[in-house]
N, C-alpha and C positions, 0 to 999 in steps of 0.2 A: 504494500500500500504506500501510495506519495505521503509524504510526512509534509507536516504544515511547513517548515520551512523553504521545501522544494518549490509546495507549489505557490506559494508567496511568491519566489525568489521567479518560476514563471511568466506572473502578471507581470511583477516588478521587469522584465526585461522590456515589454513594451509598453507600460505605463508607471515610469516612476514615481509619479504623483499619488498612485493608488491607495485606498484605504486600509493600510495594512492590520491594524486593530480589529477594524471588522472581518475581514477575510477571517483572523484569527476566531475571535468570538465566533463565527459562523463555523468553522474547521471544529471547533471543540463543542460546541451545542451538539451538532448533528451529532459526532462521533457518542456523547452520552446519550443520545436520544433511541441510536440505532447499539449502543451496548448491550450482547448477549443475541444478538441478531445474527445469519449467517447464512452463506448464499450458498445453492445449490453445492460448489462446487468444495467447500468448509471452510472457504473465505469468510471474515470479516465483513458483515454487509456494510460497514460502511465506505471499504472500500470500491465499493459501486458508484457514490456520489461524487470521490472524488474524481475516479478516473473519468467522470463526467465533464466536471470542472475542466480538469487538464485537458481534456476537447478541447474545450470551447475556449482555452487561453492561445490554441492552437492560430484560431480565429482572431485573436487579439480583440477580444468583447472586453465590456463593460464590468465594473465591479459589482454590479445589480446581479448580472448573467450571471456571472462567477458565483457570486453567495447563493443563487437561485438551485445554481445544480449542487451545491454542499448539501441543500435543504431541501430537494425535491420533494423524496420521499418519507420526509416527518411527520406530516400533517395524515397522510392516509397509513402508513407501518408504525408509527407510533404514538404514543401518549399527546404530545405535541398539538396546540391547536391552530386556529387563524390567527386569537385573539394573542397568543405567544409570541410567535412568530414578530407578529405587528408591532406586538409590544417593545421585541429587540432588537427589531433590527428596520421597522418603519414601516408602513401599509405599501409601498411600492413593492420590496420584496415580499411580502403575506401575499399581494394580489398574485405576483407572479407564481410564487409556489403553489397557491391555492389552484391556479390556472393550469399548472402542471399534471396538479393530482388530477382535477377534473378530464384530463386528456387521457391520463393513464387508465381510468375508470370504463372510455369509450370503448368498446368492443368492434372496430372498425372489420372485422371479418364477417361480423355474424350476416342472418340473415339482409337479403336484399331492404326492405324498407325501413328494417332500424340502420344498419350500414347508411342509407341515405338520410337519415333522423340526425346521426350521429357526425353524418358529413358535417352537416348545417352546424351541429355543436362545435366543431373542429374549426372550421372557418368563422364562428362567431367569437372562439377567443384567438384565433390569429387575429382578425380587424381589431380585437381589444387591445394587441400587446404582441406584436411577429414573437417576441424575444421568447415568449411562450413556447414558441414549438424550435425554435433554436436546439432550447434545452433538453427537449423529448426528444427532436432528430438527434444528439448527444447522445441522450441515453440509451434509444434504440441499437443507435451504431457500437456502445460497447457489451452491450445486452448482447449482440449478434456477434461480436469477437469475443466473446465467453461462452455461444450457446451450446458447445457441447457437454456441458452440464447437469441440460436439459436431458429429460426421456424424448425418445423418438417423434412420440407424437406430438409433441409439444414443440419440437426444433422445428417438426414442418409445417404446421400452424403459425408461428411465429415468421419464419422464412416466406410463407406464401405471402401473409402479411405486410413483410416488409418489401418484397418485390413487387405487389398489386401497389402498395399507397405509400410507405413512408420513402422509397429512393424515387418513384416518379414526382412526389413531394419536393426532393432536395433539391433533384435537379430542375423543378420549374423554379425556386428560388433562385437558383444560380448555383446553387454549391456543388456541382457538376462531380468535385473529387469524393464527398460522401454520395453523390450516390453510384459516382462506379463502385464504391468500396461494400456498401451495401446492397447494391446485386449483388457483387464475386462472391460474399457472404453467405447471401440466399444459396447462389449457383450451387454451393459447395453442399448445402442442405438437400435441395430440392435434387436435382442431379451430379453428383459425387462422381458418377461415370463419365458422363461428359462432360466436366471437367478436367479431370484426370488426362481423357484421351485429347485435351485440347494443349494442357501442359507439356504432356509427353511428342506432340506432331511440334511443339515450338523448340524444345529441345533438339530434337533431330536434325530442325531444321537448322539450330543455330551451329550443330557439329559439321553440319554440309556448306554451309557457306560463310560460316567465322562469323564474327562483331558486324554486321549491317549495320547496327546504329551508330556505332563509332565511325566508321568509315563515312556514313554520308552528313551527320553534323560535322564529320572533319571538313568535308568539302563543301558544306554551307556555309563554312566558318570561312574558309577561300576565297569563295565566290563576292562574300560580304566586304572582306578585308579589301578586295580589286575596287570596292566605289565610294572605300571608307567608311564606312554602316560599323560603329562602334554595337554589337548587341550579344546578348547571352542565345544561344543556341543548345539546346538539348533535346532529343529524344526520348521516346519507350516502346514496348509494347503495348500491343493493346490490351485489355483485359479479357480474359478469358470467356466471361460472360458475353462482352461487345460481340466479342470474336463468334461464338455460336450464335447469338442472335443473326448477326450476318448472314451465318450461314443456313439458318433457317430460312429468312425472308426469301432467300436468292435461291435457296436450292441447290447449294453448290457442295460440295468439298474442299477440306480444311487446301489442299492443293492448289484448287481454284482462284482459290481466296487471295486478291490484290493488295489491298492498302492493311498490311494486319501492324503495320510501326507509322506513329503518331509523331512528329516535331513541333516545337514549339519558339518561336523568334520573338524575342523580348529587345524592342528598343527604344530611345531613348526620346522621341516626339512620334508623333502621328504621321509625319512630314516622311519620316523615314521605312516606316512602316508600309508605303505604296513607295519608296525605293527598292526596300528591301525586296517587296514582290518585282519587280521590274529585274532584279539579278538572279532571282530563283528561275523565273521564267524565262532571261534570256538564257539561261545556265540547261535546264531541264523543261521538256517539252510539258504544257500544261493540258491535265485531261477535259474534255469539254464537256460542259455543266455540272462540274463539280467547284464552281467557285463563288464565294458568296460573301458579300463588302458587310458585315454586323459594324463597321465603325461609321459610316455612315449613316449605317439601319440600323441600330439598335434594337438589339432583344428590350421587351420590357421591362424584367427584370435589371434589365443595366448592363449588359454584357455585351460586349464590344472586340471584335477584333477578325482579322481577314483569314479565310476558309481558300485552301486552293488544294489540289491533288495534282501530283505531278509525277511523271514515271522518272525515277530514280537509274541506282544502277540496277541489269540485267533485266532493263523495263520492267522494272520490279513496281509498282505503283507505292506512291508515299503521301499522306497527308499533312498538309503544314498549317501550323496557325501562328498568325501575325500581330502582334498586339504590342504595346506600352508597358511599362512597369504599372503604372496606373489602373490601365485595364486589367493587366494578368492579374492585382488586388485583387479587383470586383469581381472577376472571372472563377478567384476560387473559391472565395467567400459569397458572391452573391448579395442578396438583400441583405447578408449577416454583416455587409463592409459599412451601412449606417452607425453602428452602435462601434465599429474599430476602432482603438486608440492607438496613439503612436506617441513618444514622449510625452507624455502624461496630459495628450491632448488631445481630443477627439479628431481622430484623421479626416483632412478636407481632402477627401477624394470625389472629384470634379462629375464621377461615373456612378457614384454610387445612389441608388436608386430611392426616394423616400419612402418608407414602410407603407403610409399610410396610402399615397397617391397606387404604390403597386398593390397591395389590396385592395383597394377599389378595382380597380381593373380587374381584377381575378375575379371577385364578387357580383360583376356590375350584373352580367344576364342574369344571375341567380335571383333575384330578388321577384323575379316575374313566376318564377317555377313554385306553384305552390303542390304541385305532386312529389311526394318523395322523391319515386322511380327518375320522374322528370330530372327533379336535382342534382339525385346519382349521376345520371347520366351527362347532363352539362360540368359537372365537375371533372370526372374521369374525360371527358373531351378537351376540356382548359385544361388539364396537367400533363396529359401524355402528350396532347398537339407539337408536333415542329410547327417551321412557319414560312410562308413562301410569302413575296414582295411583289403585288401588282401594281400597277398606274393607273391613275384617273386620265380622260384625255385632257383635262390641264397640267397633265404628269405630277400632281400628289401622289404617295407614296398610301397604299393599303394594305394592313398587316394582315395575312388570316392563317387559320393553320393549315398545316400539309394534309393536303384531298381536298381544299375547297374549293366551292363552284360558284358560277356565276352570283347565282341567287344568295350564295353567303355574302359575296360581295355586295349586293344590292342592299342587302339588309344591315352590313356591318356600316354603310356609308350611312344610311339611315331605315326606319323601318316602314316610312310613308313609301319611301324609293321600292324597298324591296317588296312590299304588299302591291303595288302595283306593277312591279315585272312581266312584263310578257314575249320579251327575248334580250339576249346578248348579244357584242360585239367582242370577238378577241381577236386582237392585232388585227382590227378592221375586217375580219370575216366573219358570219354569222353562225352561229354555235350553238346546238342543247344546252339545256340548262344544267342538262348533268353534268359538262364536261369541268373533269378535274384539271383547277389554275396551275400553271408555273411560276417559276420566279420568275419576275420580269416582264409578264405582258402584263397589255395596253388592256383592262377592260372597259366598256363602253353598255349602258344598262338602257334597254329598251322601255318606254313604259309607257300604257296608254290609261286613259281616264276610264273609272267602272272596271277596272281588273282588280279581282279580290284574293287572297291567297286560296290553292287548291288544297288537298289530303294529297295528293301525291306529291306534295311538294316537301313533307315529311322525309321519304325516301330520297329526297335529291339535299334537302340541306344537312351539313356534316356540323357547322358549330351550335352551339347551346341558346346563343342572342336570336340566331335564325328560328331554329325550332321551337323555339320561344314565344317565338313572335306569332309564327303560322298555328302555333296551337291555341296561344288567345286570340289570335281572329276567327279562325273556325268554331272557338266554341260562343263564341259573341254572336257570328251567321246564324249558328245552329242549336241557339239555345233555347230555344222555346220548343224546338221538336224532340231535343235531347229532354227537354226537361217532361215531355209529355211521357217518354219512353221510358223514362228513371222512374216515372213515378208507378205505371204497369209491371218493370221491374221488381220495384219496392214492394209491391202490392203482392206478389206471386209468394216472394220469395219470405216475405214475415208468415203470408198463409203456410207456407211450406213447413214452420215452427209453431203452426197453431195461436199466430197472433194476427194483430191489423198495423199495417203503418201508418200511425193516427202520425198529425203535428206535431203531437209533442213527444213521439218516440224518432220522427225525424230530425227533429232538432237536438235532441241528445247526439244522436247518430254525428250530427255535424261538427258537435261540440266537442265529442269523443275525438273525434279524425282530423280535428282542428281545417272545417272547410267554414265558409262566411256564410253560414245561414242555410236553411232546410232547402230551399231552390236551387243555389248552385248544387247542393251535393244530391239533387236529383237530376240534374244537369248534367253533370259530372258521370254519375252513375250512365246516364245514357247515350253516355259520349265513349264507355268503355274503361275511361281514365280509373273509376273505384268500381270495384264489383260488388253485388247483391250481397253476396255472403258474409263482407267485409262490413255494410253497414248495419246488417243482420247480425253479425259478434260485437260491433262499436253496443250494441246496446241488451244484448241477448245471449254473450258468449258461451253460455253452458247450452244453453239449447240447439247451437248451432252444432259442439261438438258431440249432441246425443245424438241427434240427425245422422250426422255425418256416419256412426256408429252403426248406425240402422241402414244401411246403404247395403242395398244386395250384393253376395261375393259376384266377383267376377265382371261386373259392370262396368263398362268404361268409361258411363256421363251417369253424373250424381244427379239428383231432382224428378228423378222420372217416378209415377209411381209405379209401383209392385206388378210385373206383368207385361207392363208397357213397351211397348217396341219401339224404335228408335233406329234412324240411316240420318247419316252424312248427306247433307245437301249438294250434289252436284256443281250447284252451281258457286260453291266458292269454297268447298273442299277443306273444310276446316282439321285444326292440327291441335293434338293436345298441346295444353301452353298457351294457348288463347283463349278469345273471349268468346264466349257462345250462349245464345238461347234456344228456345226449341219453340215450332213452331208445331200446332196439335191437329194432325189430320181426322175426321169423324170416322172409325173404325181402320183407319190405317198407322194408326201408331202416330209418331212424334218425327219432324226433320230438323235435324241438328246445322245450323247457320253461324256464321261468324257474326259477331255484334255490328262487323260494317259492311254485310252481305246489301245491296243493290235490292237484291228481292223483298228485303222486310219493309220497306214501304207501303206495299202494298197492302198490308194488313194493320199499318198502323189505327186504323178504326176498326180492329175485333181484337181489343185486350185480353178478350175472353181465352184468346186461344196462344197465347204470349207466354213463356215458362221458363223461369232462371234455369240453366244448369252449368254445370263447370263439370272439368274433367276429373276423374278419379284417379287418385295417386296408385302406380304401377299394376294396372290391371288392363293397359290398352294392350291390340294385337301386333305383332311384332312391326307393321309399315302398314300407313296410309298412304294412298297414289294422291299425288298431287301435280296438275298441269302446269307444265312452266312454256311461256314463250317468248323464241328463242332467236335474235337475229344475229347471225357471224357472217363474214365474208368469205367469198365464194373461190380459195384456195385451195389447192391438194395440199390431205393431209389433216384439215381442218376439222371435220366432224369427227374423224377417228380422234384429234386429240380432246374434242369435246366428249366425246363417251369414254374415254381414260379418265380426266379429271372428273366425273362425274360418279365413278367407279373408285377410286382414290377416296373422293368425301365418303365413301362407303352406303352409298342411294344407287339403285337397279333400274333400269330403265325398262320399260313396261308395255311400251308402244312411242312411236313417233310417227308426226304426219308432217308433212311438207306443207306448208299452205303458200308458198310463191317463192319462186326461183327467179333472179335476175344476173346476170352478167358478173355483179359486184359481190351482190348479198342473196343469204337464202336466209327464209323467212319460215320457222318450222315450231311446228307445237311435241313437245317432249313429257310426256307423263313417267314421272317418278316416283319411284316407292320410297317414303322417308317415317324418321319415326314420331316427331315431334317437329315443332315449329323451332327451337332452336337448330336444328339438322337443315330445316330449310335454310334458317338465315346461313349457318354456313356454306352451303351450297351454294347459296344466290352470290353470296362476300367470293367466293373462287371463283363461279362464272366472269362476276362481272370484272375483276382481275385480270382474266382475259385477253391478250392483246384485239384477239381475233372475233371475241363477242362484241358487236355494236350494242344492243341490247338483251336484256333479261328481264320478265316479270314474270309474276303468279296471273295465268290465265283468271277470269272471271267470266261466267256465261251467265243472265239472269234468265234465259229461254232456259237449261236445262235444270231449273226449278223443278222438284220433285219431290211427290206424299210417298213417306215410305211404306213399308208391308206389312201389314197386321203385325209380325214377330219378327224378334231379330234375333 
């Protein structure tokens, strides 16, 4: 364990000025507080806190940080209160620790709509206080360098954990070096094997052809010296983890594999920084479209510096990055370079990004998302996003992330602009809305007056603001017929429990699920967004799970009564995992529809025959056929490698019909055997992947509407 003096002597290297008393007081509180404590491992549990501390001095933070991580874990492991805490060491640090515990408490793995509960709690105390989750990314990262400690199960719980959210976490901060460091970590948990054989192909490789790194920083070092570029030059490898993702994405082997060594050019203005690229590139032939200006463009974040790839020796492919001493700061701390001190003074680093302003921006579409799911999902969009650089045609610059489309564009410029889109221009041609942007084009946004946002416009927008936006316009369009439908919902599915959905058990319901009032959340309800069964437990939950009990074996839709027969509608071929009602034919049983089936329209005036049901947990038949249609271009070779991939996602194909043949494209319908609606979306995520698929969707026919058979 670091002894108080050490890490004193720590701070003290880049903050002379530091509060040396308090570090102490805090160093010997904690240490009594966690006395008789002891970690997995038969360590001293306090030495957990410290090595937290010594992080984050790594960072050159604040004396706040620093006391924060002594005393994380006081307030939730031991005797220790808020009112203590506050009392010794002042309400700024109480707040912080308190803010600690509250994060530690979050369960960020569990199920999907607390996960997304908990998101919201996570981002509510980053906007209180970044320095909050500094501390926890800290403790995670020495948590995960200790965690063989742990029992099995518990390493890969922890591991899946910190690869889903706390290292895509660090590194949308900026702290780029924890979060390589917490993948490798994960890596080493979750796959041990492929690891292994990623360290062992680098080995080999470095027996076959000696020190590459040395050798080509040697000769960047040359290259620099010939136009007087005074700058620090170093190399690495990459990390293991990077290295296999690569080679996942691409499909290649570790052989294959081009740019696997990283360089890094540290110089002394920004002036020199576009020299420096000027002698790499006259030096080394640059690869194209691998080069990207972040000193001009700035990440939001704050991170700054020039991207280029260029084939080395034995056209070996190499990656460089160009920056400042200033930059390469902010580069490896990130938003943690605010709080940096340097001579016992708050470092004025020119790059460094203000907490508050960058939390708003991570935050801003969230505040519209008032569905968990929804939440979840624009978060996990904002943290993992890269980001590509388009132009307005007055050439402003528009950030969005990597895959987005015109329409995100439109929306991200404003959201009047995007609600009314009704085509693109890119680099002056005219283009689907689908098409995924590059760095560097010109987009150009169509829009005419009375164009309203579609539902299929859901599947074409990639960020969280867009989707956002298009799902409160559609439910504003469609609210009065959603609301008519939630409340026939409502109605079915309380009878189903032997109650009525009066007002005032709806209004619980809403109170429960936290929506604004009885109307939306039968709005809501009819819009798909909450299910029947969910506002039927917000206010009834033992009844729902006696129901549930009572559900005949072997059935594969819940709600039907005893007997009753029941088919898959034709016409829009519904998948467990979605949302379903049943429509009730007079002696032929019940037709099972997706909640956005075309056909239920038509019966929205006979409630009578309207019936909640949802799917039942693993009792469905091994594949449901489902029609996809399918347009690729009209090359050899091409449909064979579309029924390989198609084979690959592990889905049978079951029949195919041609419906138009042209010169370029063939135009074909493909029925699939899948097992769930998650199996389609990956299916549709590889098609559309595809070089050679123009498009893909889920067939819909409302002609082949159809009463199913007395029995099923």
């Amino acid at each position: 364990m670091i002894a108080v003096d050490d890490l004193v002597a720590l701070v003290r290297n880049y903050n002379p000025k530091t509060n040396e008393p308090m570090i102490r007081a805090a160093y010997d509180y904690g240490q009594a507080m966690h006395s008789g404590q002891f970690r997995k491992s038969g360590e001293p549990y306090f030495s957990h806190p410290v090595a937290v501390a010594a992080i984050l001095t790594e960072q050159q933070l604040d004396d706040a940080t620093i006391i924060t991580a002594l005393l994380h874990d006081t307030i939730e492991d031991t005797r220790s209160t808020y009112s203590d805490v506050s009392q010794l060491f002042g309400s700024e640090i109480a707040d912080l620790v308190d803010g600690v515990t509250k994060l530690t408490n979050l369960q960020l793995s569990s199920t999907e709509t607390k996960q997304a509960e908990n998101f919201r709690k996570l981002f509510m105390a980053m906007s209180r206080d970044l320095r909050v989750i500094l501390v926890k990314l800290a403790d995670r990262l020495h948590n995960m360098r200790t965690i063989r400690a742990m029992r099995p199960g518990k390493q890969h719980q922890k591991a899946r954990e910190t690869m889903d959210i706390y290292a895509p976490l660090a590194g949308r901060m900026g702290m780029q070096w924890m979060r390589e460091e917490l993948e490798d970590l994960s890596f080493r948990v979750l796959n041990p094997e492929g690891r292994s054989s990623i360290i062992r192909r680098f080995i080999t490789l470095q027996k076959e052809t000696g020190d590459v790194i040395h050798r080509i920083t040697s000769d960047m070092r040359t290259e620099l010296d010939k136009v007087g570029i005074e700058a620090e030059v170093f190399g690495r490898a990459k990390k293991p983890y990077s290295i296999w993702r690569k080679m996942q994405e691409k499909k290649i082997g570790f052989s294959r594999l081009s740019d696997i060594y990283g360089f890094r050019v540290i110089t002394q203005s920004e002036a020199e920084c576009y020299a420096a690229l000027g002698a790499i590139h006259s030096r080394w032939r640059a690869v194209p479209g691998r080069f990207k200006d972040y000193i001009s463009q700035p990440k939001s974040n704050g991170y700054r510096s020039i991207h280029t790839t260029v084939s080395g020796r034995d056209g070996k492919r190499v990656e460089v990055q160009i920056r400042t001493r200033q930059m390469h700061e902010v580069a490896e701390t990130g938003v943690a370079a605010h709080w940096s001190y340097r001579d016992g003074e708050r470092a004025a680093n020119p790059f460094a990004v203000d907490p508050a302003k960058w939390i708003a921006s991570v935050t801003e579409q969230f505040d519209g998302e008032d569905d968990h799911d929804e939440f979840l999902e624009a978060v996990k969009l904002e943290m993992y996003s890269d980001q590509v650089f388009c132009f307005t045609p007055k050439g402003d610059v528009v950030k969005l992330p990597k895959g987005a489309t015109p329409l995100d564009y439109a929306y991200q410029i404003h959201t009047r602009i995007g609600s009314a889109c009704v085509g693109a221009k890119v680099d002056g041609l005219r283009v689907p809305l689908w098409t995924r942007l590059k760095n560097g084009q010109s987009v150009e946004i169509i829009t005419a007056e009375g164009q309203t946002p579609q539902a299929t416009w859901l599947d074409i927008a990639t960020t969280g603001k867009a989707k956002s936006a298009i799902r409160r316009s559609l439910r504003e369009a469609n609210r009065e017929r959603f609301a008519k439908l939630g409340h026939e919902l409502a109605r079915a599915a309380f009878e189903n429990v032997g109650k009525k959905a009066t007002d005032k058990a709806l209004e619980l319901a809403a109170k429960t699920l936290r929506v604004d009032g009885s109307e939306t959340l039968l709005a809501r309800l009819g819009s798909a967004e909450i299910t029947a069964r969910a506002v039927v437990e917000a206010v009834y939950p033992n009844l729902t799970q006696r129901a549930e009990a009572e559900v005949e074996p072997l059935r594969a839709v819940v709600g039907l009564a005893h007997g009753q027969g029941f088919e898959r509608a034709a016409c829009c071929q519904p998948l467990p995992g979605e949302r379903i009602v049943g429509l009730a034919h007079r002696g032929k049983g019940v037709s099972v529809h997706s909640i956005d089936c075309d056909v239920l329209a038509d019966y929205e005036d006979q409630p009578a025959r309207w019936l909640d049901l949802h799917w039942a947990d693993g009792v469905h038949p091994p594949v449901y056929t489902v029609t996809l249609d399918l347009t690729i271009t009209n090359d050899a070779g091409v449909l064979g490698r579309i029924c390989t991939l198609i084979g690959e996602q592990r889905a049978n194909i079951s029949n195919m019909t041609f419906l138009d043949r042209k010169p370029d494209f063939y135009r074909l319908e493909v029925d699939v055997d899948l097992r769930e609606a998650e199996h389609l979306h990956r299916l549709v995520s590889a098609l559309e992947a595809e070089s050679n698929v123009a498009s893909v969707h889920r067939h819909r026919d409302p002609s082949l509407a159809n009463a199913p058979a007395a029995a099923e």
